[in-house]
N, CA, C and O atoms as a Tinker XYZ file with bonds, in Angstrom:
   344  protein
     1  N     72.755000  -26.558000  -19.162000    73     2
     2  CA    72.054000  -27.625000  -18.479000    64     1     3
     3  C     70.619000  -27.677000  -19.003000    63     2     4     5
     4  O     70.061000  -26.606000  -19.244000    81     3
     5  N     70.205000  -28.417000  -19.131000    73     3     6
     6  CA    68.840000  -28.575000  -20.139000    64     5     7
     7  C     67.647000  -28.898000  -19.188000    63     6     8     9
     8  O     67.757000  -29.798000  -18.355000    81     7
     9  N     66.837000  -28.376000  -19.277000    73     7    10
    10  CA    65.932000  -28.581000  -18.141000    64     9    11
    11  C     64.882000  -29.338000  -18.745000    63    10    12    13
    12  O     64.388000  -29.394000  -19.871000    81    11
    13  N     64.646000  -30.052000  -17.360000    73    11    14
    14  CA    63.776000  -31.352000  -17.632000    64    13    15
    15  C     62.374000  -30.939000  -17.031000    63    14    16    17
    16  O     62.160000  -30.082000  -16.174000    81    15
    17  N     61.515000  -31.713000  -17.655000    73    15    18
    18  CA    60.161000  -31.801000  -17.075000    64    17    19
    19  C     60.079000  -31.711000  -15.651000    63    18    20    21
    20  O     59.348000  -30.722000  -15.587000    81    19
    21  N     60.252000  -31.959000  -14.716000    73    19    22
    22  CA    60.649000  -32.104000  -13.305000    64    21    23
    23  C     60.928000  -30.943000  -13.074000    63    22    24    25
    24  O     60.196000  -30.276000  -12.343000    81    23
    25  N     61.821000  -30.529000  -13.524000    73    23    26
    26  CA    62.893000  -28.752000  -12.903000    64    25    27
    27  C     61.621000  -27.812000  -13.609000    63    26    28    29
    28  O     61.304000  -26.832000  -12.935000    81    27
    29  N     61.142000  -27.942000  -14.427000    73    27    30
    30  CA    60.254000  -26.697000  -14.784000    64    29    31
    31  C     58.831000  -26.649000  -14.040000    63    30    32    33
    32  O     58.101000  -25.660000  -14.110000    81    31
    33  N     58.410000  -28.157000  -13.105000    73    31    34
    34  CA    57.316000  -28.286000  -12.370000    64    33    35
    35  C     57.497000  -27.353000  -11.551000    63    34    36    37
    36  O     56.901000  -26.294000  -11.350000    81    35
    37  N     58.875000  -28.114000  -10.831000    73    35    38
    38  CA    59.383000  -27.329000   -9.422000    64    37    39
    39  C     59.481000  -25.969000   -9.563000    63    38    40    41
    40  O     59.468000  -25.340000   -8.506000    81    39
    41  N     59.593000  -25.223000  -10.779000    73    39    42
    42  CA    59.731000  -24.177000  -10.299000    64    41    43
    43  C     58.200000  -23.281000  -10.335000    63    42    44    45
    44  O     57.865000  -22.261000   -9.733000    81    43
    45  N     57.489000  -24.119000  -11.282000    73    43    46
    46  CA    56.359000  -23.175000  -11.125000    64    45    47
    47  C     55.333000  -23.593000   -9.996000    63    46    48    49
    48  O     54.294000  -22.932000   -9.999000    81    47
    49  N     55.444000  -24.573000   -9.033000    73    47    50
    50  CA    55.737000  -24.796000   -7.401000    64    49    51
    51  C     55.863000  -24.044000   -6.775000    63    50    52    53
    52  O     54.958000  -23.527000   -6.120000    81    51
    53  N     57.720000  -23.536000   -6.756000    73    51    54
    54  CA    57.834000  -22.609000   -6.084000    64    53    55
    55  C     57.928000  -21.275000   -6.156000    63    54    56    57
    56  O     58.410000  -20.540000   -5.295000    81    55
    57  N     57.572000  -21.037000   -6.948000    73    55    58
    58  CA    57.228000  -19.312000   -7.756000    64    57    59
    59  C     56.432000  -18.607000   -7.178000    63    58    60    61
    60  O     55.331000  -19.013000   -6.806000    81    59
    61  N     56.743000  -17.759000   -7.057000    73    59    62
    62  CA    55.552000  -16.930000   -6.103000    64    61    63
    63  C     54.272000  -16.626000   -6.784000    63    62    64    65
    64  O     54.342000  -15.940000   -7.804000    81    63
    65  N     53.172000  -17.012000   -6.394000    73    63    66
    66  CA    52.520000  -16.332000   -6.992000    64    65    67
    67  C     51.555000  -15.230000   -7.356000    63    66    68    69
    68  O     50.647000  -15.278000   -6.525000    81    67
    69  N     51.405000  -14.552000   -7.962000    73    67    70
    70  CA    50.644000  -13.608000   -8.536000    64    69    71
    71  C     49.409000  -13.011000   -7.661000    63    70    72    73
    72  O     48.547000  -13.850000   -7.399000    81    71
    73  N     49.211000  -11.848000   -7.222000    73    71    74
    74  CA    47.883000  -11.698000   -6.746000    64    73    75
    75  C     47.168000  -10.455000   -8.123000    63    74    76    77
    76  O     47.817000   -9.488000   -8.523000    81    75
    77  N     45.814000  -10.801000   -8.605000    73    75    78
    78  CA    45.269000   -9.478000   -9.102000    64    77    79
    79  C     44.576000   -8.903000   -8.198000    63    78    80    81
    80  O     44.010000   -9.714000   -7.465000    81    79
    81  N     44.397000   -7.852000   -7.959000    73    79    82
    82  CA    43.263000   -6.728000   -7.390000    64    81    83
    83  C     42.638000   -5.947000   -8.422000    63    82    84    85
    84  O     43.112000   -5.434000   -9.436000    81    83
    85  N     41.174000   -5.972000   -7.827000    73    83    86
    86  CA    40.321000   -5.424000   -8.436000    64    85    87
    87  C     39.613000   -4.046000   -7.907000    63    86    88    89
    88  O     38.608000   -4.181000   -7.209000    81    87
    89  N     40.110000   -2.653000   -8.218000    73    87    90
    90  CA    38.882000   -1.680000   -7.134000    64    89    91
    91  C     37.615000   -2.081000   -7.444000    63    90    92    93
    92  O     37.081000   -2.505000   -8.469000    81    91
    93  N     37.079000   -1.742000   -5.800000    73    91    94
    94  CA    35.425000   -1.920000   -5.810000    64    93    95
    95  C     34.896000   -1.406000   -6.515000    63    94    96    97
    96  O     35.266000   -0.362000   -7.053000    81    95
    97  N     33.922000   -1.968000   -6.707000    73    95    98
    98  CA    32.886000   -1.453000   -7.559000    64    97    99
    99  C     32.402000   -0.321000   -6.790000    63    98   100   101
   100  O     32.760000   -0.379000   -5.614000    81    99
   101  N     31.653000    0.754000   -7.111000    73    99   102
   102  CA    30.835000    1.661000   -6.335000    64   101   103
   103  C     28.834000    1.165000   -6.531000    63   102   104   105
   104  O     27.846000    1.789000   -6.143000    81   103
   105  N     28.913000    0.118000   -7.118000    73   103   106
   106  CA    27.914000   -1.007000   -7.201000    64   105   107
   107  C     27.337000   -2.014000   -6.472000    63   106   108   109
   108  O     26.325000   -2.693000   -6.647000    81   107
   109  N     28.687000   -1.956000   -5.107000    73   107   110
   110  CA    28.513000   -2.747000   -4.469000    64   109   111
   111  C     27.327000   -2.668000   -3.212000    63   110   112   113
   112  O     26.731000   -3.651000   -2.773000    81   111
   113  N     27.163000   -1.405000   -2.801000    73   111   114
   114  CA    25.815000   -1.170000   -1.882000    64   113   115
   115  C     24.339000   -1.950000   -2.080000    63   114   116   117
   116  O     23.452000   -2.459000   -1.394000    81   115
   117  N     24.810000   -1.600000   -4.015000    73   115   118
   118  CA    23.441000   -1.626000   -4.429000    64   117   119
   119  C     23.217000   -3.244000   -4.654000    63   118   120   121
   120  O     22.111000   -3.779000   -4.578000    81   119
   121  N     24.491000   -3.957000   -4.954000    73   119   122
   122  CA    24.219000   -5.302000   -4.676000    64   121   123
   123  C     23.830000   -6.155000   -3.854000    63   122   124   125
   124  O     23.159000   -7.181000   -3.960000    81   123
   125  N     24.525000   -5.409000   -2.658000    73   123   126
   126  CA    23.672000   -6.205000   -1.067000    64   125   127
   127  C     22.287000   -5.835000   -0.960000    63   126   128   129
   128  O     21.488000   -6.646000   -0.490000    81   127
   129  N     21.980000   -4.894000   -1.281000    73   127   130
   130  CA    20.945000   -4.438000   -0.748000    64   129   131
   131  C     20.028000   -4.576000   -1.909000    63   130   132   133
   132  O     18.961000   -4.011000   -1.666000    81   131
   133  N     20.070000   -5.194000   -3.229000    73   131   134
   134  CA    19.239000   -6.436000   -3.901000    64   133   135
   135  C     19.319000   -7.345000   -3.408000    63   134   136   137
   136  O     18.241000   -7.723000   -2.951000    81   135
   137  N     20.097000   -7.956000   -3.242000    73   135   138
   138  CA    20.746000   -9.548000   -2.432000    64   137   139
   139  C     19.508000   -9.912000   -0.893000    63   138   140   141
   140  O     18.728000  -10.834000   -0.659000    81   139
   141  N     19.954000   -8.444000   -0.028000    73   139   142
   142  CA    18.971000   -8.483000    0.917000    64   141   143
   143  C     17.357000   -8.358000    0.905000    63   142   144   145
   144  O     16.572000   -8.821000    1.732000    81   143
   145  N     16.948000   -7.253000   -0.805000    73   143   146
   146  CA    15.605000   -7.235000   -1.265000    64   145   147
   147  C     15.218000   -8.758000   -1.288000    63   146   148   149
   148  O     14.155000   -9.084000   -0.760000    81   147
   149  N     16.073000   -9.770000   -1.908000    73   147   150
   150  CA    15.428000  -10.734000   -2.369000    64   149   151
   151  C     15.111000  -11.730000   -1.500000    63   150   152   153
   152  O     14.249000  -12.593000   -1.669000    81   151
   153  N     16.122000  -11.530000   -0.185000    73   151   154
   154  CA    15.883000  -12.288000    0.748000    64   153   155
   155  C     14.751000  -12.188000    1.420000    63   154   156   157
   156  O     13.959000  -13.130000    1.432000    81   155
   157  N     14.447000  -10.742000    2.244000    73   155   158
   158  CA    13.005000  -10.591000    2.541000    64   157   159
   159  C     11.943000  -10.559000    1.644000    63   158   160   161
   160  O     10.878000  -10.222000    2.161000    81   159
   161  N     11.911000  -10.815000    0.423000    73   159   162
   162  CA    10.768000  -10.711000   -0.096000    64   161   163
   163  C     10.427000  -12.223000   -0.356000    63   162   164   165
   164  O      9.335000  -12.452000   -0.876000    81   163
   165  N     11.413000  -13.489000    0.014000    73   163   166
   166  CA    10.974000  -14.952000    0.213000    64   165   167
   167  C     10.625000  -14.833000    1.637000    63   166   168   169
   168  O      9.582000  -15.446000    1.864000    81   167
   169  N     11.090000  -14.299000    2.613000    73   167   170
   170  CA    10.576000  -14.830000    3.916000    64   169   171
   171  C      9.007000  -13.473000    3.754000    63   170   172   173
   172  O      8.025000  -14.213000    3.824000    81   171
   173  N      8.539000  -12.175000    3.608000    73   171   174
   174  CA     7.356000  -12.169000    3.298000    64   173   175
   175  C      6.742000  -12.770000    2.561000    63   174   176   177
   176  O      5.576000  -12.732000    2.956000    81   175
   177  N      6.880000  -13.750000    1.027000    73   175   178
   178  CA     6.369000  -14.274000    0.283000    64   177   179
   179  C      5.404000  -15.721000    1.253000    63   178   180   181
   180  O      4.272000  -16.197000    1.172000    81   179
   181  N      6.546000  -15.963000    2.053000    73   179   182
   182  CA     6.301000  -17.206000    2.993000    64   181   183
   183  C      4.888000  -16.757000    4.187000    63   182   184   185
   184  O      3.931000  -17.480000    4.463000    81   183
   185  N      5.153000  -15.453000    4.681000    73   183   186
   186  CA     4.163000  -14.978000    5.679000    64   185   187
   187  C      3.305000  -14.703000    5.362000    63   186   188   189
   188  O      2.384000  -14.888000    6.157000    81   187
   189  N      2.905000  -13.985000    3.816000    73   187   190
   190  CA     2.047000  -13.557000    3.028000    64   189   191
   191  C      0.613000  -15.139000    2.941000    63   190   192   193
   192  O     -0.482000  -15.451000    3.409000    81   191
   193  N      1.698000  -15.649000    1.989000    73   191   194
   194  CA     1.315000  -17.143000    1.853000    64   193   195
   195  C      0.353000  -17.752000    3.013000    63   194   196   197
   196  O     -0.757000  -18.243000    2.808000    81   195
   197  N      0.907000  -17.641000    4.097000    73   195   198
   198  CA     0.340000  -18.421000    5.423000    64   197   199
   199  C     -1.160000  -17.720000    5.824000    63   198   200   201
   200  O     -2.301000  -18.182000    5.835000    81   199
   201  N     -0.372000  -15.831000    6.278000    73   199   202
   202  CA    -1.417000  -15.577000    6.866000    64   201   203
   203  C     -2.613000  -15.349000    5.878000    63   202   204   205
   204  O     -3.745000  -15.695000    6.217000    81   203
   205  N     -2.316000  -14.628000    4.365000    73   203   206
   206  CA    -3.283000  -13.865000    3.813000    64   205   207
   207  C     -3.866000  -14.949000    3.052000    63   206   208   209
   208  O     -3.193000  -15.803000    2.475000    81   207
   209  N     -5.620000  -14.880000    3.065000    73   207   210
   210  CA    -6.256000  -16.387000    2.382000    64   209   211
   211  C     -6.118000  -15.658000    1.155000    63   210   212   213
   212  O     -5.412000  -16.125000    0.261000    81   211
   213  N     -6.855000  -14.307000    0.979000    73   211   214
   214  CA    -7.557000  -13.576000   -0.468000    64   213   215
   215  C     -6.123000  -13.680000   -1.602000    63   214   216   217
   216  O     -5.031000  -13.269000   -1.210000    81   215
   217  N     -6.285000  -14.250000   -2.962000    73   215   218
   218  CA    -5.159000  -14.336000   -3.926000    64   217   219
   219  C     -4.601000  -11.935000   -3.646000    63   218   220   221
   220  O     -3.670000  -11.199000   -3.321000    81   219
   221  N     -6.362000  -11.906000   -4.199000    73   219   222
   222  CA    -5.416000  -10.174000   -4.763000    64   221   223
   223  C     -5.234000   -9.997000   -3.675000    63   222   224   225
   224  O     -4.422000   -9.104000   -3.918000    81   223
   225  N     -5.246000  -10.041000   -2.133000    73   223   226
   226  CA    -4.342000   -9.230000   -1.426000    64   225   227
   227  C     -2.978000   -9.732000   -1.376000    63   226   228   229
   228  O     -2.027000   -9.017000   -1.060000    81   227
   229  N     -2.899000  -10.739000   -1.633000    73   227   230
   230  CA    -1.360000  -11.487000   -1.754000    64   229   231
   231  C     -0.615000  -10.656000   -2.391000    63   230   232   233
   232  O      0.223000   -9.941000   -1.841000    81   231
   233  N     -0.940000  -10.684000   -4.042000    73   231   234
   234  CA    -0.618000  -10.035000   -4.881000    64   233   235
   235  C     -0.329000   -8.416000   -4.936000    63   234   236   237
   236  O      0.597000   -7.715000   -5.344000    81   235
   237  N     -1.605000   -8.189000   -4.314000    73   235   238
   238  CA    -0.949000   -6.916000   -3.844000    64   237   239
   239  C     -0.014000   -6.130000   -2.880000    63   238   240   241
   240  O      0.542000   -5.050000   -3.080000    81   239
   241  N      0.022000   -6.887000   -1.852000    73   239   242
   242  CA     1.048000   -6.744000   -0.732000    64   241   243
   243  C      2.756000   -7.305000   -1.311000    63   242   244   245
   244  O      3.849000   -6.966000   -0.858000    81   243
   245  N      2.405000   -8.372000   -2.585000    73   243   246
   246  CA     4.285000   -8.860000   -3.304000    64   245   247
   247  C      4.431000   -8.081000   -4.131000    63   246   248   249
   248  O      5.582000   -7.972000   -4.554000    81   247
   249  N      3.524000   -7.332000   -4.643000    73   247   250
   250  CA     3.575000   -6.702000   -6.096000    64   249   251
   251  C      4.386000   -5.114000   -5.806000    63   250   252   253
   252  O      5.314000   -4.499000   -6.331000    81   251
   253  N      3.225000   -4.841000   -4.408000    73   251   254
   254  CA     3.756000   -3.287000   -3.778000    64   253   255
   255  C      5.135000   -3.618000   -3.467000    63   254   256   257
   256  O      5.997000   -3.101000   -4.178000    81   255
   257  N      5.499000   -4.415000   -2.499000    73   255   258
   258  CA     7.217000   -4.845000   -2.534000    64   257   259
   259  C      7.820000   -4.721000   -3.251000    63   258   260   261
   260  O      8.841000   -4.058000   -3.061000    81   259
   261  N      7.532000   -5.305000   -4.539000    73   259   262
   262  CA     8.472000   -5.610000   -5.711000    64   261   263
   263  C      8.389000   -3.933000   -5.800000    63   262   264   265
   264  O      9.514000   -3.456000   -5.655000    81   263
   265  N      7.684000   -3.242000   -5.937000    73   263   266
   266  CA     7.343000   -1.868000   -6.428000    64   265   267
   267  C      8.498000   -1.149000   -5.729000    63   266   268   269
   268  O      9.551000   -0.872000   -6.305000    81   267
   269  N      8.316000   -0.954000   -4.851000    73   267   270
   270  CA     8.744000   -0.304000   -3.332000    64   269   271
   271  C     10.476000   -0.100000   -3.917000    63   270   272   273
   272  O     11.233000    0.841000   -4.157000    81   271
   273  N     10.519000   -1.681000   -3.959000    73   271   274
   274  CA    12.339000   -2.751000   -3.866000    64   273   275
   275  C     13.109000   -1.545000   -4.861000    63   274   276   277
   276  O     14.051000   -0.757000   -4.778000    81   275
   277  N     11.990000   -1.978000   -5.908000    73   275   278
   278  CA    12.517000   -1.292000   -7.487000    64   277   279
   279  C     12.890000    0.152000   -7.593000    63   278   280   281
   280  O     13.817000    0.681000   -8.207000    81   279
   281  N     11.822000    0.729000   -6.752000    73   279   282
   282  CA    12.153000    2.350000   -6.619000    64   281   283
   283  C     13.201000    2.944000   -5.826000    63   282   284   285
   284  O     13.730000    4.055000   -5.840000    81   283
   285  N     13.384000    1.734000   -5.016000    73   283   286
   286  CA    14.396000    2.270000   -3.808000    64   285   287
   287  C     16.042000    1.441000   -4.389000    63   286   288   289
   288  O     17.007000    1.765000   -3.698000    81   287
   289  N     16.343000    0.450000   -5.566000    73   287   290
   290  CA    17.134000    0.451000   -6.262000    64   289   291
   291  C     17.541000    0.947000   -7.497000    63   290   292   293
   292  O     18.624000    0.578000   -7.952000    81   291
   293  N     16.443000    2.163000   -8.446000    73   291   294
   294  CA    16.455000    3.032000   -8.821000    64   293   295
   295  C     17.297000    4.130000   -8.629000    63   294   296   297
   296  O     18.233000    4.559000   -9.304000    81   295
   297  N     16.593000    4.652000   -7.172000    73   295   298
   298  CA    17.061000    5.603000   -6.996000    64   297   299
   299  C     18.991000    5.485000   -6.279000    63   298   300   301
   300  O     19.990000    6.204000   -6.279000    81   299
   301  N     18.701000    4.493000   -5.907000    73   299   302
   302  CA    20.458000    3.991000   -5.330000    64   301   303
   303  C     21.063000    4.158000   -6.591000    63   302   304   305
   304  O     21.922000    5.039000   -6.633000    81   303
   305  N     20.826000    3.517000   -7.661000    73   303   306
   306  CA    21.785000    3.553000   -8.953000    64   305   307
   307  C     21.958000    4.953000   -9.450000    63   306   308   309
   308  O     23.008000    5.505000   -9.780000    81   307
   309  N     20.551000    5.503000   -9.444000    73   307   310
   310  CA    20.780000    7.137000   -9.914000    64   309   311
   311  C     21.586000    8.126000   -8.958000    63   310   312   313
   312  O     22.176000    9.091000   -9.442000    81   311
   313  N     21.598000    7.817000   -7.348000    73   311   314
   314  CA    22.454000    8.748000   -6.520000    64   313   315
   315  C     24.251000    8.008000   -7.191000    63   314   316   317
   316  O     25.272000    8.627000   -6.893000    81   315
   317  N     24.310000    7.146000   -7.760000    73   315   318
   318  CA    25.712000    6.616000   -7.603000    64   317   319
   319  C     25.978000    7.144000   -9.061000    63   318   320   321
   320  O     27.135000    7.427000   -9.374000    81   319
   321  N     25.042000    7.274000   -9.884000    73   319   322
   322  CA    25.572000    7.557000  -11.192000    64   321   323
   323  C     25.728000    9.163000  -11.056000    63   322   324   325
   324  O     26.823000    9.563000  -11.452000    81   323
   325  N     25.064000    9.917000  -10.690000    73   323   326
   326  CA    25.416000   11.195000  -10.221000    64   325   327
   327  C     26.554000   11.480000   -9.349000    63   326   328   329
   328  O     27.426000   12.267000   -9.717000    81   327
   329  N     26.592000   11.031000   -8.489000    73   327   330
   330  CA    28.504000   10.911000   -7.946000    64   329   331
   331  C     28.921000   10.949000   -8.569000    63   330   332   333
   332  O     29.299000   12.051000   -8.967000    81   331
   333  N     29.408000    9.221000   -9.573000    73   331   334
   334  CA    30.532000    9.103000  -10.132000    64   333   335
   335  C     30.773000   10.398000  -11.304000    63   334   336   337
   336  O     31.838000   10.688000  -11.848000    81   335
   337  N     29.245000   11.148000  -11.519000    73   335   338
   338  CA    29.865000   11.590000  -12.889000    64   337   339
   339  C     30.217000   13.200000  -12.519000    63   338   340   341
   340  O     30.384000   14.167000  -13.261000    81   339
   341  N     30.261000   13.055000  -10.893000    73   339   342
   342  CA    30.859000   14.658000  -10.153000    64   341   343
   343  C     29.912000   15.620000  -10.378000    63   342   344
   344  O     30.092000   16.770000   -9.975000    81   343
């Protein structure tokens, strides 16, 4: 029986399909918790902005953040790379 355009739709229709899974990353902490760095550092960028008139204290109060953010996702990557490597 020769299958037609039609019969080969239907079946890949009704075919089950496929799931992939992926294991987690052990990366993933460190992603939220950039994700969340970046979030508070627009809503301080915003408070900074309002309350502080002086440019360098601005700068210095986003700069120390950024500082802070960096050291404390540093050290997350270095506790995870030390795990993984037992």
């Amino acid at each position: 029986m020769p299958t037609t355009m039609a019969h080969a739709h239907r079946n890949i229709m009704t075919s089950p399909t496929k799931t992939t899974t992926v294991a987690p990353s052990p990366f993933n902490p460190v992603k939220i918790l950039l994700a969340l760095g970046i979030l508070l550092a627009v809503i301080l960028w915003c408070v900074v902005s309002l309350t502080v008139t002086s440019p360098l204290w601005q700068m210095l109060i986003l700069g120390g953040y950024s500082v802070g953010l960096s050291l404390v996702l540093v050290a997350q990557v270095r506790r995870i790379g030390l795990r993984e490597r037992g």
